[in-house]
N, CA and C atoms of all chains as a GROMACS GRO file, in nm:
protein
  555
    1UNK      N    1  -2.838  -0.294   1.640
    1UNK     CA    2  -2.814  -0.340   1.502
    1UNK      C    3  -2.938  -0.308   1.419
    2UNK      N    4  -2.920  -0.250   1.331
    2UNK     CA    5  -3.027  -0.196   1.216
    2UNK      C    6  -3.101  -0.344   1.157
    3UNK      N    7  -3.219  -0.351   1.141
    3UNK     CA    8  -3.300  -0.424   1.093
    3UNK      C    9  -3.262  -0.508   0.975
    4UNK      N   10  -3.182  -0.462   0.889
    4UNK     CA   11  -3.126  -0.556   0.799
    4UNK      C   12  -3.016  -0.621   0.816
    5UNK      N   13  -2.937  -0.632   0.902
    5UNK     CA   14  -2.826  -0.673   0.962
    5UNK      C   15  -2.758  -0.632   0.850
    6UNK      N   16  -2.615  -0.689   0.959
    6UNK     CA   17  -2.511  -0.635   0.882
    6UNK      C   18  -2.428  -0.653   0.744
    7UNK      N   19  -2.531  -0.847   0.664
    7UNK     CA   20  -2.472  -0.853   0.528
    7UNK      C   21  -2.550  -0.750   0.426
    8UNK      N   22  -2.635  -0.668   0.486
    8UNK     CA   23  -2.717  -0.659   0.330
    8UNK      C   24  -2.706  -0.444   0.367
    9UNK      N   25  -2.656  -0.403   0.466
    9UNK     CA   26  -2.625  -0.264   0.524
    9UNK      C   27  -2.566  -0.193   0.460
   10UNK      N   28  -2.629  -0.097   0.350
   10UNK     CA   29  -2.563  -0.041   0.262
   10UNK      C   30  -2.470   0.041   0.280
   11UNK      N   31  -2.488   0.071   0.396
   11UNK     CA   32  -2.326   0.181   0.435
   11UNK      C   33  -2.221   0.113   0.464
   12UNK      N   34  -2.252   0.001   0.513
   12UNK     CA   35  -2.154  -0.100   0.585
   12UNK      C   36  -2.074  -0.166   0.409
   13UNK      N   37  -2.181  -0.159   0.318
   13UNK     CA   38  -2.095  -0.257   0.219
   13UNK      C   39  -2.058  -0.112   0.120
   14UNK      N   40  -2.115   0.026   0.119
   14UNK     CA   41  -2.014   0.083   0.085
   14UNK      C   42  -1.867   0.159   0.145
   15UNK      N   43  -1.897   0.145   0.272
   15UNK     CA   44  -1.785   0.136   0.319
   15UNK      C   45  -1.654   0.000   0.268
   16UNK      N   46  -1.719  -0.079   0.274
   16UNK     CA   47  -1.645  -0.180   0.267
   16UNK      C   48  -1.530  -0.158   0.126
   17UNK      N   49  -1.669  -0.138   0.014
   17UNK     CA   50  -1.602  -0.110  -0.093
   17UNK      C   51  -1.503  -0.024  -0.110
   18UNK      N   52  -1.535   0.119  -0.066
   18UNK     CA   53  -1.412   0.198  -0.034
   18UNK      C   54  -1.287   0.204   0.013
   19UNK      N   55  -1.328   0.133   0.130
   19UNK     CA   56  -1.178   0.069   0.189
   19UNK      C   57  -1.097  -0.053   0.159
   20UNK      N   58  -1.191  -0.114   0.084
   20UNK     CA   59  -1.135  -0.215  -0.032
   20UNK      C   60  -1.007  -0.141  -0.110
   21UNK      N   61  -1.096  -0.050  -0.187
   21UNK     CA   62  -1.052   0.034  -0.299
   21UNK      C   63  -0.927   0.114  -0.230
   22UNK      N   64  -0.931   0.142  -0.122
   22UNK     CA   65  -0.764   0.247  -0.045
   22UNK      C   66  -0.683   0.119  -0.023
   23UNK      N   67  -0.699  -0.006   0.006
   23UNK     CA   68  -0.604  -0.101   0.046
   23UNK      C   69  -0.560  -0.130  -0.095
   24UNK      N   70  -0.592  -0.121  -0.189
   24UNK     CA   71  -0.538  -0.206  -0.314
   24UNK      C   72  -0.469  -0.076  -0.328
   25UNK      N   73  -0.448   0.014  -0.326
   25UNK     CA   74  -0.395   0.149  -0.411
   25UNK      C   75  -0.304   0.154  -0.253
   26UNK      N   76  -0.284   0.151  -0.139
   26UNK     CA   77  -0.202   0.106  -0.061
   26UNK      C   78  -0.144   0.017  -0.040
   27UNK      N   79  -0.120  -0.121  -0.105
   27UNK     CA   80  -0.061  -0.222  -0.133
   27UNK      C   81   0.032  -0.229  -0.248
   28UNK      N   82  -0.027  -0.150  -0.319
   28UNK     CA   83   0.076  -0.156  -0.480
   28UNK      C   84   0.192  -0.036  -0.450
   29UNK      N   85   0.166   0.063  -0.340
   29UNK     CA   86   0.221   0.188  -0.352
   29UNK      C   87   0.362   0.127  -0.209
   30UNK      N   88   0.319   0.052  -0.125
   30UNK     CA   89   0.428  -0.054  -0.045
   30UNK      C   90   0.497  -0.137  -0.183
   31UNK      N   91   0.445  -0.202  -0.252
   31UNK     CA   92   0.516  -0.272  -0.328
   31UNK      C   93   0.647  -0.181  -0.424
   32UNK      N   94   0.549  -0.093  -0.483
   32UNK     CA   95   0.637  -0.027  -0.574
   32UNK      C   96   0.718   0.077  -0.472
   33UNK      N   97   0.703   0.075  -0.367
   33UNK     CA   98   0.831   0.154  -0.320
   33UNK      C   99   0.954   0.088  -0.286
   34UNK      N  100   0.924  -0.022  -0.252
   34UNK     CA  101   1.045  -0.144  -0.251
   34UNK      C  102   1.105  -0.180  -0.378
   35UNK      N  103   1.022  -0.222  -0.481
   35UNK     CA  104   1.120  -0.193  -0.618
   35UNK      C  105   1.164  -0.082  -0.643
   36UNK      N  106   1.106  -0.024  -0.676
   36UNK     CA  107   1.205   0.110  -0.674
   36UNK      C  108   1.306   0.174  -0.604
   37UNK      N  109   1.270   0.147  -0.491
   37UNK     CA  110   1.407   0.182  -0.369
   37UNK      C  111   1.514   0.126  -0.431
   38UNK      N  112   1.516  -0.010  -0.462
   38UNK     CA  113   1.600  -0.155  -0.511
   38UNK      C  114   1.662  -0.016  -0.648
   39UNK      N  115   1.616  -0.019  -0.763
   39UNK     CA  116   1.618   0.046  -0.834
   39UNK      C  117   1.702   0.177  -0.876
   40UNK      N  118   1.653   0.257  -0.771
   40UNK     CA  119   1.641   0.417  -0.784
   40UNK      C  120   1.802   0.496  -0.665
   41UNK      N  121   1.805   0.428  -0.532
   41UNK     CA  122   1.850   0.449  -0.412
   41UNK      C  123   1.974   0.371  -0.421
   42UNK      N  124   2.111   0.489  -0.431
   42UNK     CA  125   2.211   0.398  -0.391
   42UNK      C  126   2.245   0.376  -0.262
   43UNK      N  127   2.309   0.487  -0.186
   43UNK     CA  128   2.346   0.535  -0.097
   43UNK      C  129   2.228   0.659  -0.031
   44UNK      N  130   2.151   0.640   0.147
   44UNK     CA  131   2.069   0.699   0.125
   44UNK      C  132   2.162   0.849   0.200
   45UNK      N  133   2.145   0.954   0.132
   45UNK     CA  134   2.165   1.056   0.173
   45UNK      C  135   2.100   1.134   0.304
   46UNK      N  136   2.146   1.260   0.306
   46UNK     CA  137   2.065   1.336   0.385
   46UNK      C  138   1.924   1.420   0.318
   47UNK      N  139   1.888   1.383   0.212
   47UNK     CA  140   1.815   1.406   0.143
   47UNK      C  141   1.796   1.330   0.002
   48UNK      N  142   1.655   1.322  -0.050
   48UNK     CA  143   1.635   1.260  -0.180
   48UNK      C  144   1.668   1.370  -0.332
   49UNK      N  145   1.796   1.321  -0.364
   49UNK     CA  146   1.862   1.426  -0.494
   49UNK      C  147   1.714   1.443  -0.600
   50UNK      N  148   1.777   1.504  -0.676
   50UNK     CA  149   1.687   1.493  -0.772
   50UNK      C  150   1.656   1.373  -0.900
   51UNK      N  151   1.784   1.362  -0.915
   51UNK     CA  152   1.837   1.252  -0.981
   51UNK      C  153   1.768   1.104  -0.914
   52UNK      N  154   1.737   1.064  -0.824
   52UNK     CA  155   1.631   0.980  -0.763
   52UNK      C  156   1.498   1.012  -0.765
   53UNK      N  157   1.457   1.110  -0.707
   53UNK     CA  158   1.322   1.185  -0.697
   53UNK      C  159   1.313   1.142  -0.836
   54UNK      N  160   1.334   1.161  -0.968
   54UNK     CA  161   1.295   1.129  -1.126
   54UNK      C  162   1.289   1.000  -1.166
   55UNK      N  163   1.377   0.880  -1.076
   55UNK     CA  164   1.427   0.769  -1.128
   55UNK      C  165   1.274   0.674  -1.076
   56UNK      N  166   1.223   0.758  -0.938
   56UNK     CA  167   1.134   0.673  -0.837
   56UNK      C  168   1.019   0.708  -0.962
   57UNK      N  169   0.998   0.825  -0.984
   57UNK     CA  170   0.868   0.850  -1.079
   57UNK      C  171   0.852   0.756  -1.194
   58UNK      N  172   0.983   0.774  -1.286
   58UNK     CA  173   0.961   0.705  -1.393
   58UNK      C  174   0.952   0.545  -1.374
   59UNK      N  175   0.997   0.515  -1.223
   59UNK     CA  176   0.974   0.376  -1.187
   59UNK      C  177   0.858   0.327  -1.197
   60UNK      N  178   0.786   0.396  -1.112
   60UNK     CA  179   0.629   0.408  -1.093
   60UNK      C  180   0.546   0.382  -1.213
   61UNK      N  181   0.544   0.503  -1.298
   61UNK     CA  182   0.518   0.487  -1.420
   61UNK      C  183   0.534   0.386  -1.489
   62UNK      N  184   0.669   0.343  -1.523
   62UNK     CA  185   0.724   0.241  -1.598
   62UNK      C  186   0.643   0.100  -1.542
   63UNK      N  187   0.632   0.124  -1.397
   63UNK     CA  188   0.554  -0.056  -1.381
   63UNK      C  189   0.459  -0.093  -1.405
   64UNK      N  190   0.363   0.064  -1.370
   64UNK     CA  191   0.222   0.078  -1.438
   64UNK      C  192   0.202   0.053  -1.559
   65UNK      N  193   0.296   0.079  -1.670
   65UNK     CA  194   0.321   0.074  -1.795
   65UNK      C  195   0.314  -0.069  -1.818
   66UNK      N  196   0.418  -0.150  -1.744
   66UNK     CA  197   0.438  -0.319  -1.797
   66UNK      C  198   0.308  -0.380  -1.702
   67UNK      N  199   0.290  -0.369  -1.606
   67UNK     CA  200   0.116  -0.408  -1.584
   67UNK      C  201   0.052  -0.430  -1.708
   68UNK      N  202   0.003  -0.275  -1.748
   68UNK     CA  203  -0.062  -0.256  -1.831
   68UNK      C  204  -0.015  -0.330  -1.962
   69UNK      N  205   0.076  -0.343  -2.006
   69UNK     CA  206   0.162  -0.429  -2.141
   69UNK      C  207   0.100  -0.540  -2.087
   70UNK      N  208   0.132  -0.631  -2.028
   70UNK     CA  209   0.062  -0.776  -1.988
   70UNK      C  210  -0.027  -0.827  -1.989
   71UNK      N  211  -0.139  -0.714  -1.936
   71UNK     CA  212  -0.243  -0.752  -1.951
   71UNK      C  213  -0.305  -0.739  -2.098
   72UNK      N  214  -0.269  -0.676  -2.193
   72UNK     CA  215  -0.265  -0.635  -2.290
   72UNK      C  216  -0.278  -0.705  -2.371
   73UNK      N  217  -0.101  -0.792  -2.378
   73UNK     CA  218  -0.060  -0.892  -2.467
   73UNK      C  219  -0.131  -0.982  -2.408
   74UNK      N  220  -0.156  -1.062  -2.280
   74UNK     CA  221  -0.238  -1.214  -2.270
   74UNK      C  222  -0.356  -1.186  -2.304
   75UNK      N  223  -0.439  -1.032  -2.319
   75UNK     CA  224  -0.548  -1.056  -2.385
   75UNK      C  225  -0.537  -1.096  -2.547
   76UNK      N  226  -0.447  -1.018  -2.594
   76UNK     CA  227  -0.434  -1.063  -2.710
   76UNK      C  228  -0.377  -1.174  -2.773
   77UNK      N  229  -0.305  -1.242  -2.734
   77UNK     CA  230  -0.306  -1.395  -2.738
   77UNK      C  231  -0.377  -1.450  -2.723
   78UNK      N  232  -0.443  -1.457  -2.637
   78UNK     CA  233  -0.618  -1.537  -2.580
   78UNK      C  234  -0.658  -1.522  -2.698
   79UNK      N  235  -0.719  -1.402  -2.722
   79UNK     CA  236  -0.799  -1.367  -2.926
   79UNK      C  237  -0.746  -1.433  -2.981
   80UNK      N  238  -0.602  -1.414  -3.039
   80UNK     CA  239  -0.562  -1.455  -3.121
   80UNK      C  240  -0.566  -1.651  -3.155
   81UNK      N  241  -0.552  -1.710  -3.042
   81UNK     CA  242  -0.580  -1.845  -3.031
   81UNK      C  243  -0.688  -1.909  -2.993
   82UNK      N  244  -0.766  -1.819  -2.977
   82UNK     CA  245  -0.926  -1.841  -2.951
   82UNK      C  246  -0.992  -1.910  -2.808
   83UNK      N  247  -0.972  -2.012  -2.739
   83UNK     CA  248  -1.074  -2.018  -2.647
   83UNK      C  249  -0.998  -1.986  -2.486
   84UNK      N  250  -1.034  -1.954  -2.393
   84UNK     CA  251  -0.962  -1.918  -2.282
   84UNK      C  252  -0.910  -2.073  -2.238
   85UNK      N  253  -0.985  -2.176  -2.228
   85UNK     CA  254  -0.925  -2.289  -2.175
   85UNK      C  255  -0.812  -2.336  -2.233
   86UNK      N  256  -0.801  -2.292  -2.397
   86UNK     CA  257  -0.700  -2.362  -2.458
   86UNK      C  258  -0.548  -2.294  -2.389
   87UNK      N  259  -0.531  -2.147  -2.402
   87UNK     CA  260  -0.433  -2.061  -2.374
   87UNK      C  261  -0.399  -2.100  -2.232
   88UNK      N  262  -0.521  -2.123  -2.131
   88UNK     CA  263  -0.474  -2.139  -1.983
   88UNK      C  264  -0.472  -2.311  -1.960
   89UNK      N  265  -0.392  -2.376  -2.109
   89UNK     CA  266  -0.379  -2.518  -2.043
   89UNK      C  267  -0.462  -2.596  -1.995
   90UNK      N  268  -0.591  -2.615  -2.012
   90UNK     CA  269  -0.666  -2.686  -1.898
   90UNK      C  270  -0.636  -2.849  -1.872
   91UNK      N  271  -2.675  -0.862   2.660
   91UNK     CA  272  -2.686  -0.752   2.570
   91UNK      C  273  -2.645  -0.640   2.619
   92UNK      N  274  -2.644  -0.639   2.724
   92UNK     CA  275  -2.522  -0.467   2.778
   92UNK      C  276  -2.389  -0.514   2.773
   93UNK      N  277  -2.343  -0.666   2.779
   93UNK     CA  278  -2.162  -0.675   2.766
   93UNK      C  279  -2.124  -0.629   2.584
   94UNK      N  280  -2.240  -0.624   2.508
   94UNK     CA  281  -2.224  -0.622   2.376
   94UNK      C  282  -2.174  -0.426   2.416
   95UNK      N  283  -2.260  -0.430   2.477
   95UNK     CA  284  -2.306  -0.281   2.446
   95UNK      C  285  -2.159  -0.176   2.492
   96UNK      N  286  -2.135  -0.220   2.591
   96UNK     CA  287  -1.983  -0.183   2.649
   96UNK      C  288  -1.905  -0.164   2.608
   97UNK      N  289  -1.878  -0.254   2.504
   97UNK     CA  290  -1.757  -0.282   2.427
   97UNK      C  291  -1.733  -0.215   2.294
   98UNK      N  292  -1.906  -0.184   2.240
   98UNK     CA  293  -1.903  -0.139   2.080
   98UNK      C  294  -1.957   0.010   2.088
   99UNK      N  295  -2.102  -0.004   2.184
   99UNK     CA  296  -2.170   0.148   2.130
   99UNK      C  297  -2.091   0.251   2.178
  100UNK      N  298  -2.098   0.333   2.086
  100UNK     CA  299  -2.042   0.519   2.113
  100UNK      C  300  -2.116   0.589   2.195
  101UNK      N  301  -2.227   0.504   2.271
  101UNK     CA  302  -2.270   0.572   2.408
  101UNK      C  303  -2.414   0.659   2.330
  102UNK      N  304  -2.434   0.566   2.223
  102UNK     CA  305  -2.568   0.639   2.155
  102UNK      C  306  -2.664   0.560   2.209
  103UNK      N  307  -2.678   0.441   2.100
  103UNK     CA  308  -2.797   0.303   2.134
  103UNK      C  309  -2.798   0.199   2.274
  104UNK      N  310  -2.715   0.255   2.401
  104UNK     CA  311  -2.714   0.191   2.462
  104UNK      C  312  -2.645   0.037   2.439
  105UNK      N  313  -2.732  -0.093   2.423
  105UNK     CA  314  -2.669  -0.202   2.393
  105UNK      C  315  -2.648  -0.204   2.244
  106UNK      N  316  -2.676  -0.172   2.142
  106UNK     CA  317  -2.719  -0.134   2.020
  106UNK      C  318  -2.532  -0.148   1.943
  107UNK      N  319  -2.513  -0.246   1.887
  107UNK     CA  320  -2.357  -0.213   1.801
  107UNK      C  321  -2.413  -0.115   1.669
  108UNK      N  322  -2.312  -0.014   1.726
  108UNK     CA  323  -2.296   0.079   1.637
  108UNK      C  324  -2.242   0.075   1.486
  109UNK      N  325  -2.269   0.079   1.360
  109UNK     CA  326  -2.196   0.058   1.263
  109UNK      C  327  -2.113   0.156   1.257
  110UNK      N  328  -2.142   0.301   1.276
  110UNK     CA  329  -2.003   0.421   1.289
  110UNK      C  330  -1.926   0.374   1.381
  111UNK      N  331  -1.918   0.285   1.486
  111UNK     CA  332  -1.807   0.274   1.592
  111UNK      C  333  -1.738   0.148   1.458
  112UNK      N  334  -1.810   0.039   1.421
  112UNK     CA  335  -1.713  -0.057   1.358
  112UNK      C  336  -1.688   0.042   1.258
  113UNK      N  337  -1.675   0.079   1.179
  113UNK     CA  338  -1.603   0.132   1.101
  113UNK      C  339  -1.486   0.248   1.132
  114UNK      N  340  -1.496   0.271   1.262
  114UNK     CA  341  -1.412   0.358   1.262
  114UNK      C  342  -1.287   0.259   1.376
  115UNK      N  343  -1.338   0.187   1.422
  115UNK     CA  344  -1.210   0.103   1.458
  115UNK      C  345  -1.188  -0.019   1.366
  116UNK      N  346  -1.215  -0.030   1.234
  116UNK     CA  347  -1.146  -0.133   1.122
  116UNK      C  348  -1.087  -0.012   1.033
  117UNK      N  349  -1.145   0.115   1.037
  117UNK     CA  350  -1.044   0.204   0.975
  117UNK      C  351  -0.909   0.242   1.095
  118UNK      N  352  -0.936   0.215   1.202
  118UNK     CA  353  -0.777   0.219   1.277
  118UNK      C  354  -0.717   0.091   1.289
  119UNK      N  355  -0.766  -0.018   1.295
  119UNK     CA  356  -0.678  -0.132   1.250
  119UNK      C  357  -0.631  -0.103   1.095
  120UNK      N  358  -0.694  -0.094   1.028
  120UNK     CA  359  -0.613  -0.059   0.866
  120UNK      C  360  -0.492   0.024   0.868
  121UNK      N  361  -0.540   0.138   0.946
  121UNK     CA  362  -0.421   0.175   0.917
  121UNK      C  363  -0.300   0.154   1.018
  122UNK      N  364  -0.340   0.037   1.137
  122UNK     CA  365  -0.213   0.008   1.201
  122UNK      C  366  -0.141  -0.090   1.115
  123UNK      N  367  -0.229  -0.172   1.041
  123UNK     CA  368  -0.168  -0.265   0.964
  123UNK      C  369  -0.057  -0.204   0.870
  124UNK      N  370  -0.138  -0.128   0.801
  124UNK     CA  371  -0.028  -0.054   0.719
  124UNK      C  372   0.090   0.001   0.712
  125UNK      N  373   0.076   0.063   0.893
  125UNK     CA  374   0.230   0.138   0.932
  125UNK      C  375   0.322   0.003   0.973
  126UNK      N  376   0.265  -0.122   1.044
  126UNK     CA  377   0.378  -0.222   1.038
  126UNK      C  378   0.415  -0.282   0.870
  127UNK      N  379   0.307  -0.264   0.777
  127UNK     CA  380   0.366  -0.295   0.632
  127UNK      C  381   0.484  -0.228   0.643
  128UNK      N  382   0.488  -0.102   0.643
  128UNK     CA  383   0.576   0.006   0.636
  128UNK      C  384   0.746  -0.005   0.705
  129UNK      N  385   0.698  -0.036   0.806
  129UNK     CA  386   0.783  -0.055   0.918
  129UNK      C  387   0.907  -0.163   0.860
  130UNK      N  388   0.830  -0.290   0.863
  130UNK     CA  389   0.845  -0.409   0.816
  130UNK      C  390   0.968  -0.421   0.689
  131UNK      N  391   0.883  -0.362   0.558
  131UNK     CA  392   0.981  -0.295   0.416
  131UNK      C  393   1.092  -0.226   0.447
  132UNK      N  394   1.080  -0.135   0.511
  132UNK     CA  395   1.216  -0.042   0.558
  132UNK      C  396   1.278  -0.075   0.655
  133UNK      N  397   1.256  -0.119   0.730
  133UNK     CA  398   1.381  -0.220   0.854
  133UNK      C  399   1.446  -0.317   0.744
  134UNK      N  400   1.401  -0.390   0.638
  134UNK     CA  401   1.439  -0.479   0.566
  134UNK      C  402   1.567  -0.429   0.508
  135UNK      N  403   1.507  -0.296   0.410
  135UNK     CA  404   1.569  -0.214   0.310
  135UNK      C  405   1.697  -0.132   0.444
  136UNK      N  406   1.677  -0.097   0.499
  136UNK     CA  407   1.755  -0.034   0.561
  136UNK      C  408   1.864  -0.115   0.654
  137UNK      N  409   1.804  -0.198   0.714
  137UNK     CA  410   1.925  -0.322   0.718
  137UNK      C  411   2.045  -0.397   0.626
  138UNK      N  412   1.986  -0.367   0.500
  138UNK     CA  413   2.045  -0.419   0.390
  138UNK      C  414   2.129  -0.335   0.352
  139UNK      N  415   2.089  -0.166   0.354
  139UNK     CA  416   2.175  -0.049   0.304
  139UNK      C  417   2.292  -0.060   0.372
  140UNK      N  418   2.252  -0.050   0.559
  140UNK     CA  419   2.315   0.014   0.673
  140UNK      C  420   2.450  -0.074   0.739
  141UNK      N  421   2.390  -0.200   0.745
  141UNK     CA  422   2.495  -0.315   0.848
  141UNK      C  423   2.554  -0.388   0.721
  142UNK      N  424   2.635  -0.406   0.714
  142UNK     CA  425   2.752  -0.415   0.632
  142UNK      C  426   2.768  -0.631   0.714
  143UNK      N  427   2.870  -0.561   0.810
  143UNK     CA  428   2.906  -0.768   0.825
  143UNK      C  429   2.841  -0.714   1.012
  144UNK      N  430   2.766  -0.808   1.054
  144UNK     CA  431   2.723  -0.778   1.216
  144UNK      C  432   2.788  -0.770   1.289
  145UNK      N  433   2.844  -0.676   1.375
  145UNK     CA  434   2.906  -0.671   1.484
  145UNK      C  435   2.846  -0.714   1.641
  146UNK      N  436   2.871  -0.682   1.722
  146UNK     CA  437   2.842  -0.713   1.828
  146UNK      C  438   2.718  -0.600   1.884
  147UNK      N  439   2.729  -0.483   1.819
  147UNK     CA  440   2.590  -0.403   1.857
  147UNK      C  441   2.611  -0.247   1.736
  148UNK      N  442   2.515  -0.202   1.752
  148UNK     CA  443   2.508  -0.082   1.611
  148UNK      C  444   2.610  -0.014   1.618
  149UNK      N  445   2.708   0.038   1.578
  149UNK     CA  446   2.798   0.138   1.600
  149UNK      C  447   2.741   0.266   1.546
  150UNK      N  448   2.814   0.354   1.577
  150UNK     CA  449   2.755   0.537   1.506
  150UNK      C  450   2.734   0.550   1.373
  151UNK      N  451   2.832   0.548   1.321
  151UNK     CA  452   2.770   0.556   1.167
  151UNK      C  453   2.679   0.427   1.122
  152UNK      N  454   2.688   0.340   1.190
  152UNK     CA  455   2.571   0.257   1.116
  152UNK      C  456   2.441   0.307   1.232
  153UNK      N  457   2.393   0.355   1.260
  153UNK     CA  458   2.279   0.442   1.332
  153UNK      C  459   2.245   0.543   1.280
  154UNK      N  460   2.363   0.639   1.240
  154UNK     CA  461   2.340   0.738   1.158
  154UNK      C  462   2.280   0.666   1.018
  155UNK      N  463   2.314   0.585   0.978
  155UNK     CA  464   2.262   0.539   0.826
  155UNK      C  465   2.150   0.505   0.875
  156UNK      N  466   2.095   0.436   0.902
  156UNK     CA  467   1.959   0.398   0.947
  156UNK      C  468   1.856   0.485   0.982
  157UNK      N  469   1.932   0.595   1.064
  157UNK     CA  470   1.829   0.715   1.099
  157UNK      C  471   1.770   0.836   0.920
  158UNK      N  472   1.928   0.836   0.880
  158UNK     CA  473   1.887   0.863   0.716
  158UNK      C  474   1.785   0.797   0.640
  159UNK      N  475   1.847   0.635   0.631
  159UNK     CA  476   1.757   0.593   0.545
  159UNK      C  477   1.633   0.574   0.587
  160UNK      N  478   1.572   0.586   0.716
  160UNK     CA  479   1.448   0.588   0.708
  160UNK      C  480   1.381   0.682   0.654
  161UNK      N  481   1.421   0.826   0.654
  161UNK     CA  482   1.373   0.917   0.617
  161UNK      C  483   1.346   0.934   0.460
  162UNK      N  484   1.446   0.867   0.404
  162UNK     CA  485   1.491   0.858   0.277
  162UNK      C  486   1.359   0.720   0.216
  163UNK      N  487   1.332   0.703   0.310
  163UNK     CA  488   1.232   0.550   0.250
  163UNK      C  489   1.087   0.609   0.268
  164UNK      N  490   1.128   0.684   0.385
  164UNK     CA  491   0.922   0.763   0.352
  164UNK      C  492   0.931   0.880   0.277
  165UNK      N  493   1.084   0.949   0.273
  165UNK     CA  494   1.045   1.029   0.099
  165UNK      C  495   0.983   0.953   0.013
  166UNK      N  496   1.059   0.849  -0.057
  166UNK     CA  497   1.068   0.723  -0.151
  166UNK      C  498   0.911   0.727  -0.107
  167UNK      N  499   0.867   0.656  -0.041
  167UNK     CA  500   0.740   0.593  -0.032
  167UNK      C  501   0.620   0.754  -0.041
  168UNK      N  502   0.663   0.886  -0.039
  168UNK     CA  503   0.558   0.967  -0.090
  168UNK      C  504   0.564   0.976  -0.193
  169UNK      N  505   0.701   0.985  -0.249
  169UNK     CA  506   0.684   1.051  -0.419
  169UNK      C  507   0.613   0.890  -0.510
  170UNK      N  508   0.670   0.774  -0.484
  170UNK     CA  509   0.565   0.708  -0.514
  170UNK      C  510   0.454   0.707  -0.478
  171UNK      N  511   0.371   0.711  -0.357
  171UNK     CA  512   0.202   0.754  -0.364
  171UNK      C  513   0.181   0.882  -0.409
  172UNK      N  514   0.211   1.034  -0.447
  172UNK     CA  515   0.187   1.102  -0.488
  172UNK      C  516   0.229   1.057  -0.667
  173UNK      N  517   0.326   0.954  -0.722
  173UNK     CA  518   0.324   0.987  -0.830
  173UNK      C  519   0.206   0.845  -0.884
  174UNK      N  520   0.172   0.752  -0.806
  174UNK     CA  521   0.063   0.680  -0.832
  174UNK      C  522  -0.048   0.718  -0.857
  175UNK      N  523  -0.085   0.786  -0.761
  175UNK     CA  524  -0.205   0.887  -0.769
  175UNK      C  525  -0.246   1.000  -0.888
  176UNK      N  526  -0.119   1.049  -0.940
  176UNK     CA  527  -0.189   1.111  -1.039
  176UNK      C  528  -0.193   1.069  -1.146
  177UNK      N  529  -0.092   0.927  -1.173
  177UNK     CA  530  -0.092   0.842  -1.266
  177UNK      C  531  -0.240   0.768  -1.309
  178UNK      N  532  -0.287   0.756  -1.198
  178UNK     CA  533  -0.466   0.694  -1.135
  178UNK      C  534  -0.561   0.854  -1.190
  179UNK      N  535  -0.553   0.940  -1.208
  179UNK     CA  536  -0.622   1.064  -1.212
  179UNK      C  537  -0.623   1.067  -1.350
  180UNK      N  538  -0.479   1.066  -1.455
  180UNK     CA  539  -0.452   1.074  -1.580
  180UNK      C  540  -0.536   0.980  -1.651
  181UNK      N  541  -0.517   0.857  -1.611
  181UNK     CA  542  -0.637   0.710  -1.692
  181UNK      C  543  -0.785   0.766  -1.640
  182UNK      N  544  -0.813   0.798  -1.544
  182UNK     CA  545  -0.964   0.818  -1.479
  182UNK      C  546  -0.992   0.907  -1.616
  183UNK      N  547  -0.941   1.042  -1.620
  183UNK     CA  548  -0.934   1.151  -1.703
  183UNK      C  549  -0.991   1.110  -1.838
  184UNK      N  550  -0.881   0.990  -1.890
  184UNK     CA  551  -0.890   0.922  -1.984
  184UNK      C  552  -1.005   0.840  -2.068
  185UNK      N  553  -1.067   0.818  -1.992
  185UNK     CA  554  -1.228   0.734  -1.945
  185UNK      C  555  -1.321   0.792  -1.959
   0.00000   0.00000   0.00000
């Protein structure tokens, strides 16, 4: 074990970070394939038509899209009503 | 300090835990985790497509559906990580 052990091991915590960073972008990409399947997939063929192949994309897109809308609008409500405790009820 | 050593070093440091050995077996637990995520979602989804009311054991065409839709669920599941990914490239771009 290297002299600084292992909380303060800079490879060890950029590793960490990295593989942080592939599990979150591998977690959303399990999620959004299940909505979209739901979505996109009637009947599964012997192949993915095209007409799906387009429906899964714009799925994708589209959720990224309302993510992004959400976070958007509760920031802007927050502004608009001014203090974070008030908006989140305290 | 050699039962440590047995178990972790890559046969470099002797008793010495290796940080390239942990990282390279929490990068193969990750990704075992992941393929039962996988697994897990599409037995779900594909159960739901395939078996209709339960019978007493799979019949042919419901095997055949299952053997499809799996295939059909790790298409599904590339064109979403390939279309995530460049969706992630376009905002980076953006920045």
């Amino acid at each position: 074990m290297n002299s600084q052990g292992a909380a303060t091991d800079p490879q060890l915590q950029q590793f960490i970070e990295i593989e942080s960073q592939k599990q979150r972008f591998q977690q959303l990409v399990h999620q959004m394939t299940e909505v979209c399947w739901e979505k996109c997939v009637d009947k599964p063929g012997p192949k993915l038509d095209s007409r799906t192949e387009i429906c899964l994309v714009n799925c994708v897109e589209r959720f990224i899209d309302t993510s992004q809308f959400i976070l958007n609008r509760l920031d802007q409500t927050q502004r608009s009503r001014g203090s974070f405790s008030e908006t989140m009820g305290e | 300090m050699d039962s440590f050593g047995s178990d972790f070093s890559a046969g470099g440091s002797g008793g010495k835990i290796d940080t390239g050995t942990i990282m390279e077996q929490v990068k193969v637990q990750i990704a075992v985790a992941n393929a039962q995520e996988l697994l897990q979602r599409m037995t779900d989804k594909c159960f739901k497509k395939c078996i209709g009311k339960p019978g007493s054991s799979l019949d042919n065409s419901e095997q055949k559906c299952i053997a499809m839709c799996m295939d059909r669920y790790m298409d599904a599941w590339n064109t979403v990580s390939r279309t995530y990914n460049s969706r992630l490239q376009r905002e980076r771009a953006r920045m």
